[in-house]
C-alpha positions in Angstrom: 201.7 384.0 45.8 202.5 381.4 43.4 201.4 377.7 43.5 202.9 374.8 41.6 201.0 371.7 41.9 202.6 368.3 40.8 201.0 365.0 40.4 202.7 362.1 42.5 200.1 359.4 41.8 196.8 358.6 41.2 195.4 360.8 44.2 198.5 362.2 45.7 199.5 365.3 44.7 202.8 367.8 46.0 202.3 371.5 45.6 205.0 374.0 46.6 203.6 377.5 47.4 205.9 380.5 47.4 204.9 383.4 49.2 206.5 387.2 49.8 208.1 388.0 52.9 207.2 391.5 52.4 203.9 391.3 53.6 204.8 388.9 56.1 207.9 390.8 57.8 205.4 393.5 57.5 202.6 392.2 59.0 205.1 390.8 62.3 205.9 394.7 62.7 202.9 395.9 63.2 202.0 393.3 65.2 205.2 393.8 67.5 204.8 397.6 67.3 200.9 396.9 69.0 202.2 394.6 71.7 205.0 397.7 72.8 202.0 399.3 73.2 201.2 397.7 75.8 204.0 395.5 76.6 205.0 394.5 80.3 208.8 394.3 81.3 210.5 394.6 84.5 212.6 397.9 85.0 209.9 399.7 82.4 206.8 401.0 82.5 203.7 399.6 80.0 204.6 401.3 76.7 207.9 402.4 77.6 209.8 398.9 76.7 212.4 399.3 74.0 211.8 397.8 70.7 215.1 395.6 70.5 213.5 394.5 73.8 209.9 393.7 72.1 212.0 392.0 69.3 213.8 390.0 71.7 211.1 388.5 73.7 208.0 388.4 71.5 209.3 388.4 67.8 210.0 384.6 67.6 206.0 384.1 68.8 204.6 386.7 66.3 206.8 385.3 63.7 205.6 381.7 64.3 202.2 383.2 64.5 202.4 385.1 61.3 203.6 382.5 59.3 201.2 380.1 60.3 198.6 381.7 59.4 199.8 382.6 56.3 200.6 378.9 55.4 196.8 378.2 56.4 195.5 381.1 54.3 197.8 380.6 50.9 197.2 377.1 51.0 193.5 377.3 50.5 193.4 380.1 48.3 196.3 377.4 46.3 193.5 375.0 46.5 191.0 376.8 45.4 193.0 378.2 42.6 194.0 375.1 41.1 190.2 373.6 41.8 191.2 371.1 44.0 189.3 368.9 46.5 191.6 368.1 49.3 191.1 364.8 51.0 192.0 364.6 54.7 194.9 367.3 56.2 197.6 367.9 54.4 201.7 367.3 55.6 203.1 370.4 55.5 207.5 370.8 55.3 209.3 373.9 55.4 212.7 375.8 57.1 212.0 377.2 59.8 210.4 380.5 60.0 213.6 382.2 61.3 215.4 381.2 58.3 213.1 382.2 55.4 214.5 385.0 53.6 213.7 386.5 49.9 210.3 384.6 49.6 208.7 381.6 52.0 208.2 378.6 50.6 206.6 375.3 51.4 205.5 371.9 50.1 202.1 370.7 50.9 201.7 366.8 50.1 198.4 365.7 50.4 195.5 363.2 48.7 192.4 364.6 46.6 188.9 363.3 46.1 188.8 360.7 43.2 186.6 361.7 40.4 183.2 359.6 41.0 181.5 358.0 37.9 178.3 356.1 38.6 178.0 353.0 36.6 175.0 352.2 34.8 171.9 350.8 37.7 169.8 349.8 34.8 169.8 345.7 35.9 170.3 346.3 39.3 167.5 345.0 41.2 165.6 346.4 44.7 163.7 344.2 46.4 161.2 346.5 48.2 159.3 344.3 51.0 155.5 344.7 51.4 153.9 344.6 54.7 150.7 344.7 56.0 150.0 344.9 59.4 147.1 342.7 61.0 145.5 342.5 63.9 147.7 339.2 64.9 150.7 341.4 64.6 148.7 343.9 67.5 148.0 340.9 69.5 151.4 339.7 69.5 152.7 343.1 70.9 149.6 343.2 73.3 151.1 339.9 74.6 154.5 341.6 74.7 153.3 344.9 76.8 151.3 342.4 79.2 154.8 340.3 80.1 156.0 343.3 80.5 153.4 344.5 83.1 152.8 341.1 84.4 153.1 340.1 88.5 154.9 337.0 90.1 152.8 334.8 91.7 154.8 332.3 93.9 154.3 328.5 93.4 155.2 325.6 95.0 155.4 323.0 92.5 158.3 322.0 90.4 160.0 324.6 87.6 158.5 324.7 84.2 159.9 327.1 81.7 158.6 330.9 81.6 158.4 330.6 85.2 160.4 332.9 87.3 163.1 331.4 89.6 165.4 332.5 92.2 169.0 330.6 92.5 172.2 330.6 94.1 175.1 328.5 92.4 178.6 328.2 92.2 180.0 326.7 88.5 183.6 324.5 88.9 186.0 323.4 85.6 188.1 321.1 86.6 187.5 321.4 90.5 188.5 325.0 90.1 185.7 327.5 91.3 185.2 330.1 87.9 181.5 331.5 89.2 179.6 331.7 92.3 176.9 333.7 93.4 178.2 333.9 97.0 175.1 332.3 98.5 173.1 334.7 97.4 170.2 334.6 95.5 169.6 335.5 91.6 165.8 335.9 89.5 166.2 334.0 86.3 163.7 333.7 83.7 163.5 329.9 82.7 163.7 329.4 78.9 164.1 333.1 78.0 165.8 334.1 75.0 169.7 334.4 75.3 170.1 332.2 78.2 171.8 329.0 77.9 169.6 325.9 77.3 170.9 323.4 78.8 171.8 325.1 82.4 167.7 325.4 82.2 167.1 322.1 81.5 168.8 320.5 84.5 166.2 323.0 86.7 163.2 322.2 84.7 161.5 320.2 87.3 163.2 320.5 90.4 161.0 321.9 93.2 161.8 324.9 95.4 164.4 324.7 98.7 166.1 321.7 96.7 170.1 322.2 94.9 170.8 320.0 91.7 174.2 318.9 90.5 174.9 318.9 87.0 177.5 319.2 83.7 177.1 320.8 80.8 180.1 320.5 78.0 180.6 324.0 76.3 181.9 323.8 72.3 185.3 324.4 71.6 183.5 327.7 69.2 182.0 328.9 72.3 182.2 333.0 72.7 183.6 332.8 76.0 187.2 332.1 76.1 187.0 330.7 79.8 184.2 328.0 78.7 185.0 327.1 75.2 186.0 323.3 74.6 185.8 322.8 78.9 183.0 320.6 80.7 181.6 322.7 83.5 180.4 321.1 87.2 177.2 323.3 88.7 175.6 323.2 92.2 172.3 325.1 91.9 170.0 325.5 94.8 166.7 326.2 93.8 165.2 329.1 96.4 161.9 329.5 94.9 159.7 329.7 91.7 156.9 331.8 90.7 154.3 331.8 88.0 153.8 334.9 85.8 150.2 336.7 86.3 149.6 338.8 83.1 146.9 341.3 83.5 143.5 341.2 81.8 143.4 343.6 78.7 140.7 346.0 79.8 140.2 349.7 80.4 142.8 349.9 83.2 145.2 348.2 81.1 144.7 350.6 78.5 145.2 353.7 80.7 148.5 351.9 81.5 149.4 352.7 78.1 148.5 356.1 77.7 144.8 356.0 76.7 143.2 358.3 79.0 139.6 357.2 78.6 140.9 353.3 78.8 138.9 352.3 75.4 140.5 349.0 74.2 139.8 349.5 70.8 141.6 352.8 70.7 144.5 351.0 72.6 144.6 348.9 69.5 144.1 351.5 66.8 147.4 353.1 68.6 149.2 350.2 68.6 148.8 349.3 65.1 149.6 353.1 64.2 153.1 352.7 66.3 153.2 349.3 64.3 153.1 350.6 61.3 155.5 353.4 61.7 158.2 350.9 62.8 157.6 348.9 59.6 157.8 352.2 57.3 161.3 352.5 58.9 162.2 349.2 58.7 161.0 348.7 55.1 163.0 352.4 54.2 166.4 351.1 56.0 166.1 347.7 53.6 165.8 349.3 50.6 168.5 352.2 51.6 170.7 349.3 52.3 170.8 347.8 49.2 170.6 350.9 47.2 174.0 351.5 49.0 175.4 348.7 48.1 174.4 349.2 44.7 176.5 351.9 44.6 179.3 350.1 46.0 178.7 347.8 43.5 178.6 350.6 40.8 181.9 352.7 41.6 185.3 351.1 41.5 187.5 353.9 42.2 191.0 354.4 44.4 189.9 356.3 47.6 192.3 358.8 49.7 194.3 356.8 52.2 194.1 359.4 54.8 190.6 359.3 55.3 190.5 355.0 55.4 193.2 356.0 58.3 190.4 358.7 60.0 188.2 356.2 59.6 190.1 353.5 61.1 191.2 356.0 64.3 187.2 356.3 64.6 186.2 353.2 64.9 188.8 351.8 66.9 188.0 354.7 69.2 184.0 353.6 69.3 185.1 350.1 70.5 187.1 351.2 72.8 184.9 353.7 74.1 182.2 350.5 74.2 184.0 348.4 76.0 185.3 351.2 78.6 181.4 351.3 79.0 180.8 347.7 79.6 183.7 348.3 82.3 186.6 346.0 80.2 190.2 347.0 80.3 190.9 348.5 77.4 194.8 348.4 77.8 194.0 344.5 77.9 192.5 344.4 74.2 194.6 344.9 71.3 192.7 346.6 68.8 195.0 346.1 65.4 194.4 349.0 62.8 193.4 345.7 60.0 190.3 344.6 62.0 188.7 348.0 61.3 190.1 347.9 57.6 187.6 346.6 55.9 184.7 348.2 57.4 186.3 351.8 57.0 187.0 351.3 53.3 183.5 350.9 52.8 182.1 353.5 55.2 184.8 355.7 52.8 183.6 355.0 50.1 180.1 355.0 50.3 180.4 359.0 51.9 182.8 359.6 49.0 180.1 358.2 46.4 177.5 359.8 48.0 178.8 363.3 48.6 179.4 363.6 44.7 176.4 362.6 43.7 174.7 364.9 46.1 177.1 367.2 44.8 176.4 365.7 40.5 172.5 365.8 40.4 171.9 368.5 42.8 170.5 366.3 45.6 170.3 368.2 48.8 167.3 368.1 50.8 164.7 371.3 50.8 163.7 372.9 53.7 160.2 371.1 53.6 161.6 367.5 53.3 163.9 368.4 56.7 160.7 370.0 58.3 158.7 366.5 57.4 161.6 364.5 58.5 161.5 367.0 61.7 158.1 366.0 61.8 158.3 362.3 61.7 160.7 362.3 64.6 158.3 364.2 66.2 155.4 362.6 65.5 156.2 359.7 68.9 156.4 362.0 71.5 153.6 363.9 73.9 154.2 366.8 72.7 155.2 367.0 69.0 155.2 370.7 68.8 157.5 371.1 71.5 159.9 369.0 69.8 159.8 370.8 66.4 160.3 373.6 68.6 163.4 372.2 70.2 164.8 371.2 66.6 164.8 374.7 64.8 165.8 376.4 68.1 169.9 375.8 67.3 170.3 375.2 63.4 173.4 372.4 64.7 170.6 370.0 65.6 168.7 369.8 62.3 171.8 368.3 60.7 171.0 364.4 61.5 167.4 365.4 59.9 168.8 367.2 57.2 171.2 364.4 56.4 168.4 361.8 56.5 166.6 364.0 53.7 169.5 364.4 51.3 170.2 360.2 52.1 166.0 359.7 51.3 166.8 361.9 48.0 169.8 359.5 46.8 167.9 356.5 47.3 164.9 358.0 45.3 167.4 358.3 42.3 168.6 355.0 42.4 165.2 353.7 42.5 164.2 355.6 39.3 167.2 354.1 37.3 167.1 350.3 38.9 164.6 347.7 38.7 162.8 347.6 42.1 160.6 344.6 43.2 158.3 344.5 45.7 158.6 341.3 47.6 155.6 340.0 49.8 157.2 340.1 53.6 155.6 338.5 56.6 155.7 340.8 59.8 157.8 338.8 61.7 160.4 338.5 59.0 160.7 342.2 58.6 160.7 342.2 62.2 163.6 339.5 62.8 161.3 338.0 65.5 161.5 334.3 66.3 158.5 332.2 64.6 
């Protein structure tokens, strides 16, 4: 086999790989001469079929099969040869497999990994936030876990926000009907995040069995296509409101949660624990976020445009797999390959970066930093053993674990080389929680 490798531009590269039909035309004769072994034909009995006949009906097939496999093997031992790092699939041209005679020959074009040179990370800075939790931060989730065990106590005085109302309404633009309930009744939490303001306004003081008739004017930058820039006509009738009942934190509250012997105080020794996890992660993703970055920052290099064009296929596919899920048309959306350009370029090139490094300083995570990352997935379930258990059964499933480790061991190099600063962070900040 011989390989000749040219270089088209700064990636792209044409090799033509010229292999001996020898082997090959040998290689489809014993192959043909196995299958008349066995071979089925009417008018002959298994074994008994001529080999013209063989030829006639199975040598195209074996052929094809042959060759193919021997463009598949040749080309990486080519690659490997030359020491190249292939980027993507390569486009393979040759004559058709009938036609080769003497030797077989093809031309492979395809896109190598750029060579990777980290700039210097000396006057980068990483701001490293530092959070403490306190025992408001545990009362704030306590008031969280009791809204979400509270009871409904019906009222019959006027709305106020947090209460709990039920509604039917139908919503008009322009005298058109664009929303109805259909008479029947909805639960809406008054004043709750994400809902819109203003429609909670107008029931804000209305009492229940009454229906109120307002407008609200939507911006012309409003998410919603049919509402943007259009004044909408509502008629809400107001079935009935209810006041929320938390429950007492006591011993029976703290069973609730999983403390068998109901002791407050251990409730809130738990809570703080699961509090502090959560900020660990939060505090790790910052900093890997910006140490990514950094190296963004740090490389410029040209990367293979086959794998922006994977990357692109990918993520189109995820949004239209999302909205498939949400139960939207997706022959009705056109996803253009530029919307996802951007984002794959950098998703690119931050695994190209990081695979060489990894590759560079030796980076790849050691069995006992996957077994504590193993461990710290672990560590929130009933039964963590179990779970361990359930990780090193099947080697495949300690790859997200394992690729967590080697990501940890990336960011711990940066960190040595840049400046890092830790930055006092209030809870809620780290938290994105409203103040």
């Amino acid at each position: 086999m011989q390989a000749n490798v040219e270089t088209l531009g700064t990636l792209e590269r044409r090799m033509t790989v010229t292999v001996p039909m020898k082997p090959l035309e040998e290689e489809v004769g014993q192959r043909l001469a196995r299958m008349a072994r066995t071979a089925k034909l009417a008018g002959f009995r298994p074994g008994k079929v001529p080999m013209s006949l063989v030829h006639k009906n199975y040598g195209a097939q074996v052929r094809d099969e042959v060759f193919s496999a021997a463009v598949e093997s040749s080309f990486s031992t080519a690659v490997e040869q030359n020491k190249l790092r292939v980027a993507g699939y390569p486009s393979i041209e040759h004559k058709p497999f009938n036609e080769a005679a003497g030797n077989f020959e093809y031309v492979a074009t395809f896109e190598v990994f750029p060579e990777i040179v980290i700039g210097d990370l000396s006057a980068v800075a990483i701001e490293r936030p530092s959070i403490s939790v306190e025992d408001k931060d545990v009362d704030k989730t306590l008031e969280v876990l009791r809204k979400q065990r509270a009871d409904w106590e019906p009222v019959t005085r006027a709305a106020k926000k947090g209460d709990r109302v039920n509604v039917a309404f139908r919503a008009e633009i322009d005298g058109v009907e664009v929303e109805s309930t259909n008479g029947q009744g909805i639960d809406l939490i008054l004043g709750e995040d994400g809902r819109i303001a203003e429609f909670d306004d107008n029931i804000v003081g209305a009492k229940p069995e009454t229906t109120k008739k307002f407008d609200i004017s939507y911006a012309g930058d409003n998410p919603s296509p049919q509402l943007a820039g259009k004044t909408v006509s509502y008629e809400v009738t107001l079935n009935s409101v209810a006041k929320i009942k938390l429950p007492e934190v006591d011993a029976e509250f703290a069973k609730s949660l999983g403390v068998e012997d109901g002791d407050v105080l251990k409730m809130r020794a738990d809570i703080k624990d699961s509090l502090e996890q959560e900020v660990t992660k939060r505090v790790r993703a910052t900093v890997k976020e910006q140490v990514f970055q950094a190296l963004l920052g740090a490389v410029t290099t040209e990367l293979p445009r086959a794998l922006i064009e994977m990357e692109i296929g990918r993520l189109a596919q995820a949004v239209r797999e999302d909205l498939e899920r949400r139960g939207t048309d997706v022959n009705q959306v056109n996803l253009q390959p530029s919307m996802f350009d951007e984002q794959a370029r950098r998703n690119v090139g931050l695994r190209v970066i990081l695979s060489e490094m990894i590759h560079q300083h030796e980076l790849h995570a050691t069995a006992d930093q996957v077994r504590a990352m193993v461990n710290e997935f672990s560590a929130s379930f009933e039964h963590p053993d179990e779970v361990v258990r359930w990780y090193y059964a099947d080697t495949s499933r300690l790859d997200e674990p394992v690729g967590l480790a080697t990501e940890e061991n990336v960011v711990a190099w940066v960190l040595a080389r840049a400046k890092v600063l830790d930055k006092d962070l209030a809870f809620d900040e780290l938290m994105g929680n409203k103040a």
